[in-house]
mmCIF file as gemmi writes it, N, C-alpha and C atoms, coordinates in Angstrom:
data_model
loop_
_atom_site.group_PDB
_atom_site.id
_atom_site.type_symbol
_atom_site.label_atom_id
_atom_site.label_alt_id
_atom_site.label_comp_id
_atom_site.label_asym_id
_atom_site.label_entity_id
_atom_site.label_seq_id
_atom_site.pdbx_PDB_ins_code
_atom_site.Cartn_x
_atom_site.Cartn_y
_atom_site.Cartn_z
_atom_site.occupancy
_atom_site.B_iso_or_equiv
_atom_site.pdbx_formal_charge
_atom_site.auth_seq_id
_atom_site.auth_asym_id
_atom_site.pdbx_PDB_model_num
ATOM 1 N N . UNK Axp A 1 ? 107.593 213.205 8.927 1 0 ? 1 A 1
ATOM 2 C CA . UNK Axp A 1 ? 108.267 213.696 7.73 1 0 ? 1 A 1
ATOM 3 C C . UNK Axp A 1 ? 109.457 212.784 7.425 1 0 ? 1 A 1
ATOM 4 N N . UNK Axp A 2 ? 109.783 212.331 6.29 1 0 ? 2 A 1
ATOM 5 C CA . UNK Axp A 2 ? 110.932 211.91 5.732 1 0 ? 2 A 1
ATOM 6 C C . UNK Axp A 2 ? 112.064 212.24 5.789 1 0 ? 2 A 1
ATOM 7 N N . UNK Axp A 3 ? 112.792 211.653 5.91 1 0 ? 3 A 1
ATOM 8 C CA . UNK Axp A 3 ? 114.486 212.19 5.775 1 0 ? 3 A 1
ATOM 9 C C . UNK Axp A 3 ? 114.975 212.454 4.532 1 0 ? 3 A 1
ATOM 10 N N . UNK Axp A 4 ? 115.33 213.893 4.443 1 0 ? 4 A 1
ATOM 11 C CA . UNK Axp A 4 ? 116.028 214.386 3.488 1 0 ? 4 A 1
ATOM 12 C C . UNK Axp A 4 ? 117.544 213.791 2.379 1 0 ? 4 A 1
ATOM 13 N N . UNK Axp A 5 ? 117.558 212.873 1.133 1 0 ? 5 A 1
ATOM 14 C CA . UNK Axp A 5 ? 118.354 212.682 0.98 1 0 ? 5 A 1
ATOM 15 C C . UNK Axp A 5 ? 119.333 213.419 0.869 1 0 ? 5 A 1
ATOM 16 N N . UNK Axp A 6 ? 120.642 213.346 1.342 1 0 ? 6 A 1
ATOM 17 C CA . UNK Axp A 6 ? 121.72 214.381 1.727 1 0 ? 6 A 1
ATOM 18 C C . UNK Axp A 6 ? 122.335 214.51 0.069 1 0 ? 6 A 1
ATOM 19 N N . UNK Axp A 7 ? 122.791 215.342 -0.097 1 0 ? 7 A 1
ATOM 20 C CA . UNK Axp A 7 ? 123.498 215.669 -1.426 1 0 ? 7 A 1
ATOM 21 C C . UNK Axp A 7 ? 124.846 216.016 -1.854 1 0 ? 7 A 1
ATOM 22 N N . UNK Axp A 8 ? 125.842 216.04 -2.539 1 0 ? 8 A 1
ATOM 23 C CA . UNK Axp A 8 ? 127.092 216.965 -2.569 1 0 ? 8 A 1
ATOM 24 C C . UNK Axp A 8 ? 127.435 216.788 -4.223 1 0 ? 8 A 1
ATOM 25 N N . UNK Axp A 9 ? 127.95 217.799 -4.725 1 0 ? 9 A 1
ATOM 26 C CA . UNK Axp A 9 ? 127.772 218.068 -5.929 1 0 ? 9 A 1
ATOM 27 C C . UNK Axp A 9 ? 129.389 217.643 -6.406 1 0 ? 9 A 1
ATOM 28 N N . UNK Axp A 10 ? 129.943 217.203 -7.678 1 0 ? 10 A 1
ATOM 29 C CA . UNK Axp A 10 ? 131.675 217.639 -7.612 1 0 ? 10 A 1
ATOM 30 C C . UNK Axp A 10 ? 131.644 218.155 -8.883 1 0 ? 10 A 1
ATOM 31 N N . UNK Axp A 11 ? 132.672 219.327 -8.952 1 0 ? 11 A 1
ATOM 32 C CA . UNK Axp A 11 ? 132.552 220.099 -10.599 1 0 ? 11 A 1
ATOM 33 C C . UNK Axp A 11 ? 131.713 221.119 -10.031 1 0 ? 11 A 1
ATOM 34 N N . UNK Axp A 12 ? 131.097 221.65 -9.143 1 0 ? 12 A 1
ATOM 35 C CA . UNK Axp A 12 ? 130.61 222.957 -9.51 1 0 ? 12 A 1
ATOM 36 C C . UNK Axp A 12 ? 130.806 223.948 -9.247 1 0 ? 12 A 1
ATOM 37 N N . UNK Axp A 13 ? 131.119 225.272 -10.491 1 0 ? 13 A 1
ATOM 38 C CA . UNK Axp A 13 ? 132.394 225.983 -10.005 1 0 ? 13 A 1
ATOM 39 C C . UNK Axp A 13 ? 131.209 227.293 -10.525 1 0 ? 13 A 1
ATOM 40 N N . UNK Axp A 14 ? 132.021 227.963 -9.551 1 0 ? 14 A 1
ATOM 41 C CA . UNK Axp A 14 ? 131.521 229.467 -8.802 1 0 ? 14 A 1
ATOM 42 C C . UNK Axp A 14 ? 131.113 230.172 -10.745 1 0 ? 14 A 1
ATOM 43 N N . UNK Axp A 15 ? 132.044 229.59 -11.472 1 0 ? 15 A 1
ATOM 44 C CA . UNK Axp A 15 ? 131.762 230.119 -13.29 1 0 ? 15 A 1
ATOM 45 C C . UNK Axp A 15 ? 130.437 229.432 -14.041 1 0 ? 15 A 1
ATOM 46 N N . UNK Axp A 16 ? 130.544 229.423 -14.83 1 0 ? 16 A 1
ATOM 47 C CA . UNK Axp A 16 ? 129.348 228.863 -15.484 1 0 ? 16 A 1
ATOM 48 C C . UNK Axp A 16 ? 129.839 227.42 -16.102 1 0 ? 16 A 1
ATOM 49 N N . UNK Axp A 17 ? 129.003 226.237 -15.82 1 0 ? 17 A 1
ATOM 50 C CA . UNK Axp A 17 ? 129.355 225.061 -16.376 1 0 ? 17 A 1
ATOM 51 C C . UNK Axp A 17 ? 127.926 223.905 -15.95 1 0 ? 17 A 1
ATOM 52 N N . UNK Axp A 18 ? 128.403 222.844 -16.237 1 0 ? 18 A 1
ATOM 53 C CA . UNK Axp A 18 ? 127.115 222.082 -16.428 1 0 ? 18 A 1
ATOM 54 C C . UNK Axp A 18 ? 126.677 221.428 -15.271 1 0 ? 18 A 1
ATOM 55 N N . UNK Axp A 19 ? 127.205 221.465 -13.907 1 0 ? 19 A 1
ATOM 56 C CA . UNK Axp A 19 ? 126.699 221.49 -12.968 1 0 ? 19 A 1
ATOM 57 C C . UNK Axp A 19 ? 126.34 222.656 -12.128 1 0 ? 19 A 1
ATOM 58 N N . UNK Axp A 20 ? 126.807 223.701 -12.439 1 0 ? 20 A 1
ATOM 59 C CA . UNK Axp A 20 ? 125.986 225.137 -12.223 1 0 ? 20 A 1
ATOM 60 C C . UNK Axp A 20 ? 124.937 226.071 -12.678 1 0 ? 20 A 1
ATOM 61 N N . UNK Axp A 21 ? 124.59 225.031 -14.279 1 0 ? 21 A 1
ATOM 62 C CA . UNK Axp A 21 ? 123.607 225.605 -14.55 1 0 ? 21 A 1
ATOM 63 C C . UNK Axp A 21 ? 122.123 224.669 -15.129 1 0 ? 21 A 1
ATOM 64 N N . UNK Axp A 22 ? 122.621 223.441 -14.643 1 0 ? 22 A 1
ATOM 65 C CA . UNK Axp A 22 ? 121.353 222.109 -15.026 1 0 ? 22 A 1
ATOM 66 C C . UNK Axp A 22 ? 120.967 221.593 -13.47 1 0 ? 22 A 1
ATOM 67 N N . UNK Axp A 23 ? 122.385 220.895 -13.237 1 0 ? 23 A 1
ATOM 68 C CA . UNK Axp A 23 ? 122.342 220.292 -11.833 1 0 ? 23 A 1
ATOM 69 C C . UNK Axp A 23 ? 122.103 220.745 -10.634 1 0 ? 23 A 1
ATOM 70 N N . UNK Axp A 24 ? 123.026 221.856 -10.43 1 0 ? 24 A 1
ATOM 71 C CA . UNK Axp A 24 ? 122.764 222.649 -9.289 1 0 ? 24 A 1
ATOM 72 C C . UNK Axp A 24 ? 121.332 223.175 -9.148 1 0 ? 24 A 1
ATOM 73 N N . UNK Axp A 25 ? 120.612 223.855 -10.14 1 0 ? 25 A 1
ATOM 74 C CA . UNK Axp A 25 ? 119.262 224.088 -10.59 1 0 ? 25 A 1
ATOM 75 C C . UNK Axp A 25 ? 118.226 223.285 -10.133 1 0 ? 25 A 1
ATOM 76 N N . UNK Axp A 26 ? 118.146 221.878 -10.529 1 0 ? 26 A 1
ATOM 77 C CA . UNK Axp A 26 ? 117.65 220.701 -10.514 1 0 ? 26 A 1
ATOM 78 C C . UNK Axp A 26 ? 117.248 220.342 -9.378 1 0 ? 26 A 1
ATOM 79 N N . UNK Axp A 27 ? 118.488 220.647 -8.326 1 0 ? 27 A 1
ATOM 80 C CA . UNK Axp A 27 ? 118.19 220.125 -6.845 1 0 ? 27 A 1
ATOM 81 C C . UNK Axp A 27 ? 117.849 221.049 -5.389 1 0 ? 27 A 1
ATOM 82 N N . UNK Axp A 28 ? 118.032 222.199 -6.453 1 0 ? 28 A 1
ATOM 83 C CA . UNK Axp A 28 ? 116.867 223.714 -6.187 1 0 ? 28 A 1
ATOM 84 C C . UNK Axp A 28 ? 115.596 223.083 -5.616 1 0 ? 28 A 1
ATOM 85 N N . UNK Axp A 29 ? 115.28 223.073 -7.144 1 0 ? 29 A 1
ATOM 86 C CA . UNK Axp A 29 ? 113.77 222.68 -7.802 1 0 ? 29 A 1
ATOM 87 C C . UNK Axp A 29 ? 113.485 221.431 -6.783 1 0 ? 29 A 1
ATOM 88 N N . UNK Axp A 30 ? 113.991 220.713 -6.205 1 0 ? 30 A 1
ATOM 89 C CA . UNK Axp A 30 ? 113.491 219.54 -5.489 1 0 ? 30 A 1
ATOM 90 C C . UNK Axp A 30 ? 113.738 219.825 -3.926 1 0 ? 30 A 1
ATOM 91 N N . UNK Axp A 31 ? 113.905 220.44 -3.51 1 0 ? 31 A 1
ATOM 92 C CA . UNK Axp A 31 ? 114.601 221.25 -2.261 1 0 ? 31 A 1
ATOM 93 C C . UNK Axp A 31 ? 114.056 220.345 -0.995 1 0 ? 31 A 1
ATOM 94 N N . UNK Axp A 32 ? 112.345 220.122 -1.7 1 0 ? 32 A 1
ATOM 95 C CA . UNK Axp A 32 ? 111.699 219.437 -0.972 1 0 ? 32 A 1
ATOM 96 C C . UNK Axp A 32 ? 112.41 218.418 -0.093 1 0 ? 32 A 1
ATOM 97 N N . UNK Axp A 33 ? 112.475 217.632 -1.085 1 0 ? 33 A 1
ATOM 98 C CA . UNK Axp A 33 ? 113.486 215.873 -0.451 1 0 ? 33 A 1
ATOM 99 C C . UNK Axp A 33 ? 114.303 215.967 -0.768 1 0 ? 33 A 1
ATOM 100 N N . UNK Axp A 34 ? 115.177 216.86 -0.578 1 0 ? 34 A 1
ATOM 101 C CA . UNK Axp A 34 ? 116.696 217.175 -1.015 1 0 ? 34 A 1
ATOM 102 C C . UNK Axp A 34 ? 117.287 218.206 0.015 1 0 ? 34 A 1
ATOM 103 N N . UNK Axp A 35 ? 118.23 217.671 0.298 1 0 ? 35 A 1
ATOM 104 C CA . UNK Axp A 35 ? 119.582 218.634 1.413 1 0 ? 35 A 1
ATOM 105 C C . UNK Axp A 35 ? 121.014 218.909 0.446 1 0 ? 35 A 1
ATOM 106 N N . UNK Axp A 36 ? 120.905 219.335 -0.063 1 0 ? 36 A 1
ATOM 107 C CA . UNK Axp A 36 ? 122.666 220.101 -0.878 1 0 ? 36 A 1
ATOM 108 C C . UNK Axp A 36 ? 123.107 220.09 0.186 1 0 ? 36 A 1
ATOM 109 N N . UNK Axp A 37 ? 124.46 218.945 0.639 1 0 ? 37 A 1
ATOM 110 C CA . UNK Axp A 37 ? 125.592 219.432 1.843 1 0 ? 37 A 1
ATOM 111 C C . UNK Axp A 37 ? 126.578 220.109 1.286 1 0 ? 37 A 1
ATOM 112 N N . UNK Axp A 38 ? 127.153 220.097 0.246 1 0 ? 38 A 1
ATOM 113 C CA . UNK Axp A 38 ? 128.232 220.667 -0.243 1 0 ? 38 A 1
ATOM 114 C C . UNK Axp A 38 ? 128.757 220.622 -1.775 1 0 ? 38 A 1
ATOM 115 N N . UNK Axp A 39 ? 129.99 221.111 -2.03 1 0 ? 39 A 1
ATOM 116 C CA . UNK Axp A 39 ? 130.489 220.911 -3.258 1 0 ? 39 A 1
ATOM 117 C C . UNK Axp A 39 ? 132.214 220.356 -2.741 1 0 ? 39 A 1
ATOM 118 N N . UNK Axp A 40 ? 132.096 218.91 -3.937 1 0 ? 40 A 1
ATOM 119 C CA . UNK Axp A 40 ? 133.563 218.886 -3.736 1 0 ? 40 A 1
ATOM 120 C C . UNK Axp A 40 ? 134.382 218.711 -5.406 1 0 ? 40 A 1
ATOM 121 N N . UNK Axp A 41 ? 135.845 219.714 -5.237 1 0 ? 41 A 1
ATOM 122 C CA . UNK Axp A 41 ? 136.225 220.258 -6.306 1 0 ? 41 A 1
ATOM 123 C C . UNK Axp A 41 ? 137.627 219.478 -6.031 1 0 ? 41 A 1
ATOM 124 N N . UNK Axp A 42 ? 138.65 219.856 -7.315 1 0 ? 42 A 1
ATOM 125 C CA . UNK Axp A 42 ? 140.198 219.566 -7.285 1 0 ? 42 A 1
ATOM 126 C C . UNK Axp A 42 ? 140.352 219.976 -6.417 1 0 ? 42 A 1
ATOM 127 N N . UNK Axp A 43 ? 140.35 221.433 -6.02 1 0 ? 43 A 1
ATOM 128 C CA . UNK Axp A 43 ? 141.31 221.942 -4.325 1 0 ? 43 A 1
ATOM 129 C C . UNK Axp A 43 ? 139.899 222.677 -3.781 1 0 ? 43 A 1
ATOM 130 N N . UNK Axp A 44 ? 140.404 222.735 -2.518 1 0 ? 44 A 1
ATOM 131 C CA . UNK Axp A 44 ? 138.81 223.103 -1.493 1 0 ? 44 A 1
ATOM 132 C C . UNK Axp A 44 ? 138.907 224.589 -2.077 1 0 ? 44 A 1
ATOM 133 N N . UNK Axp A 45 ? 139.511 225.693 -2.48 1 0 ? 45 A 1
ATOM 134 C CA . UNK Axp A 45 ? 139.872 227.055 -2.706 1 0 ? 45 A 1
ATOM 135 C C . UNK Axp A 45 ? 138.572 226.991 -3.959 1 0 ? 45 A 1
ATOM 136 N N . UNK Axp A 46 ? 138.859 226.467 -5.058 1 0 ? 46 A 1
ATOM 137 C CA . UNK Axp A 46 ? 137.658 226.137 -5.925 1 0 ? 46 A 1
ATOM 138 C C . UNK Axp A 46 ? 136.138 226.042 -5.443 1 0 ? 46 A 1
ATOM 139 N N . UNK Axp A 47 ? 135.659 225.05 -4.134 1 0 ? 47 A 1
ATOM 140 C CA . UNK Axp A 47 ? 134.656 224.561 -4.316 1 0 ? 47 A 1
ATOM 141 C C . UNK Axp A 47 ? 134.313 225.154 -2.871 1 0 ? 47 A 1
ATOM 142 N N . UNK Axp A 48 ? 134.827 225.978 -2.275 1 0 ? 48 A 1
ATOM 143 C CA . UNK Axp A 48 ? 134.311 227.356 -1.48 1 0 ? 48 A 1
ATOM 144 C C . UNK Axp A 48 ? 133.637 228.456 -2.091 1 0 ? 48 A 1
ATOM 145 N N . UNK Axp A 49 ? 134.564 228.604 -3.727 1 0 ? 49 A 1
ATOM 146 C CA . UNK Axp A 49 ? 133.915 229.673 -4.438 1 0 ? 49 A 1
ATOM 147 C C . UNK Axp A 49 ? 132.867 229.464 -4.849 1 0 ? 49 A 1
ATOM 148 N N . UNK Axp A 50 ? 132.277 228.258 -5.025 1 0 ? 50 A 1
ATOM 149 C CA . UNK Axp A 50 ? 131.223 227.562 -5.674 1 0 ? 50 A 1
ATOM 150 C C . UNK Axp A 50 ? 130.33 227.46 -4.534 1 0 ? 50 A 1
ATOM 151 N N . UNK Axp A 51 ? 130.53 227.009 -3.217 1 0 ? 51 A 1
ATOM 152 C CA . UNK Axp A 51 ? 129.198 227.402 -2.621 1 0 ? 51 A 1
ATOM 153 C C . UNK Axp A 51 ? 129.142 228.321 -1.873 1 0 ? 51 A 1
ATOM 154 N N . UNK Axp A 52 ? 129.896 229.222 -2.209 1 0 ? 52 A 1
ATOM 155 C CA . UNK Axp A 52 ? 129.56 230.965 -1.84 1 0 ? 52 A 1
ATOM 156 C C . UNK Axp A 52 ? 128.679 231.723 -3.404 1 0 ? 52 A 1
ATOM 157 N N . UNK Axp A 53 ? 129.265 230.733 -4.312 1 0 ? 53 A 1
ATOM 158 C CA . UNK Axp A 53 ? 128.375 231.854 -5.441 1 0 ? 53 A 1
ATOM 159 C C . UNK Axp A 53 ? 126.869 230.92 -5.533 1 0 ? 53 A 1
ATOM 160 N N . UNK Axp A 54 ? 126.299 229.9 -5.117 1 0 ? 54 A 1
ATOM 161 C CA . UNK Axp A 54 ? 124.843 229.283 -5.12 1 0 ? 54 A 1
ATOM 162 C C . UNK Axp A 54 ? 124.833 229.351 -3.521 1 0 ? 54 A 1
ATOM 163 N N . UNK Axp A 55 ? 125.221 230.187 -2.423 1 0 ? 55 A 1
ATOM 164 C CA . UNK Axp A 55 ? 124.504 230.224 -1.574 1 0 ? 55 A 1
ATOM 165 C C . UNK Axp A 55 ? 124.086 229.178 -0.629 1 0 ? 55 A 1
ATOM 166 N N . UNK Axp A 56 ? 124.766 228.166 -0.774 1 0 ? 56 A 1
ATOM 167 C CA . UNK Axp A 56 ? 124.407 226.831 0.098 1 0 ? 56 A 1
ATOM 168 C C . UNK Axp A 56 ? 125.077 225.689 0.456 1 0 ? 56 A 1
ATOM 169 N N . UNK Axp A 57 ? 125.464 225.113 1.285 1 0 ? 57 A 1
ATOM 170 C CA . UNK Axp A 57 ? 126.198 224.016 1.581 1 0 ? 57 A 1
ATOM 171 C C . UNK Axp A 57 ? 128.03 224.411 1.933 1 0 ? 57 A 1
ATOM 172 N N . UNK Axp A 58 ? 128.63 223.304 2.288 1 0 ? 58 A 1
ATOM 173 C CA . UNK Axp A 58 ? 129.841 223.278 2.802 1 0 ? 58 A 1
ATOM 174 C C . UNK Axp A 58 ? 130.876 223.113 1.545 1 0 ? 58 A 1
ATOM 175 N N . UNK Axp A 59 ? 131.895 223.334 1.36 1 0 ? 59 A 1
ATOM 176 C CA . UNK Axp A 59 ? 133.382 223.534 0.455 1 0 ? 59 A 1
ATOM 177 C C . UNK Axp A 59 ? 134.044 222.086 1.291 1 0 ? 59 A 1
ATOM 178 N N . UNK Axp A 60 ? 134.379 220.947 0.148 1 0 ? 60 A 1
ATOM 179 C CA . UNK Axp A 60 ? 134.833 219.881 0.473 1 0 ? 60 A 1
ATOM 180 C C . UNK Axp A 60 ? 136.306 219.852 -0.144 1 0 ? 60 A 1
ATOM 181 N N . UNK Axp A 61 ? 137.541 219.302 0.011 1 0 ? 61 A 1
ATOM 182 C CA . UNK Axp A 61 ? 138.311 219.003 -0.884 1 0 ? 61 A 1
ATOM 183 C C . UNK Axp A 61 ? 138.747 217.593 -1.158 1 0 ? 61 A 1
ATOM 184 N N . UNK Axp A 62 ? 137.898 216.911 -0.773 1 0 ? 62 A 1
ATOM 185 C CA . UNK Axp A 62 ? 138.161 215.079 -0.812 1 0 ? 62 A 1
ATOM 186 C C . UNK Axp A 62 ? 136.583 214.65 -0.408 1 0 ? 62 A 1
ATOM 187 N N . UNK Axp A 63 ? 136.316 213.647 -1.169 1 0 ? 63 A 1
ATOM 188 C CA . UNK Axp A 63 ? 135.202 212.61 -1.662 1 0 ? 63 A 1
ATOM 189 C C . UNK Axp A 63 ? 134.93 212.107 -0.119 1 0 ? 63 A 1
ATOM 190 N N . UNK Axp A 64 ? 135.622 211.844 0.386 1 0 ? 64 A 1
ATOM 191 C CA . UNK Axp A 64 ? 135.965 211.023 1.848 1 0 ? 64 A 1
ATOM 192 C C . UNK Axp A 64 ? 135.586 212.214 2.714 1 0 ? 64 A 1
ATOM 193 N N . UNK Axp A 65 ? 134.409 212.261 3.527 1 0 ? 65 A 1
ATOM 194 C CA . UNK Axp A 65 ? 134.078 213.293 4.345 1 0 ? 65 A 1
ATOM 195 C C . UNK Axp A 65 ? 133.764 212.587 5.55 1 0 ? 65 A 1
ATOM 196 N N . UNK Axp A 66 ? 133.72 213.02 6.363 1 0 ? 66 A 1
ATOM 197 C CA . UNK Axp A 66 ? 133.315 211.92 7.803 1 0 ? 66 A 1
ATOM 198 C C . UNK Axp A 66 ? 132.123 212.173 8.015 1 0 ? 66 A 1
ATOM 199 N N . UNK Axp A 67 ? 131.569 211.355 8.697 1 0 ? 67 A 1
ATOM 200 C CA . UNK Axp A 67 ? 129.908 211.106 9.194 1 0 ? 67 A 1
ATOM 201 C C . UNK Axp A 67 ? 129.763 212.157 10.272 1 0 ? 67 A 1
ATOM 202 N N . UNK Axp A 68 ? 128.922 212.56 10.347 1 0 ? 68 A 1
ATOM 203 C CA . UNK Axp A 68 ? 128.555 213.313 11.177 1 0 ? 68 A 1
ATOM 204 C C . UNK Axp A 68 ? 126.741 213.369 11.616 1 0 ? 68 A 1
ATOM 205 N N . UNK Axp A 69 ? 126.521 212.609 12.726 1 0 ? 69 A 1
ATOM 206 C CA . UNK Axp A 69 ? 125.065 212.584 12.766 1 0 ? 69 A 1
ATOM 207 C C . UNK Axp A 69 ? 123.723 213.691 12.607 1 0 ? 69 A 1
């Protein structure tokens, strides 16, 4: 099996907007070859709410995340 390209979203907020209701959707729909790790927002308080309201992945507050194997 293939390795899952890893994913992280920025902008998608727990409200309704265009990565919560095209994008986020989108990579649903592909789940297959796709891993959603997270969302990263202005402050991590934001982009906790956001992947507590789609159910998936980690709350980032900086672009810069460390590797983790």
């Amino acid at each position: 099996m293939a390795a899952k390209m890893k994913v992280d979203m920025r902008g998608l907020t727990a409200e309704r907007s265009w990565a919560s209701t095209a994008n986020h959707p989108a990579i649903r729909a592909l789940s297959e070859g796709i891993e959603f790790i997270g969302a990263v927002n202005s402050n991590r308080a934001s982009a906790e709410r956001a992947v507590k309201a789609v159910g998936m992945g980690r709350a980032f507050d900086s672009v810069i995340v460390p590797h983790t194997p």
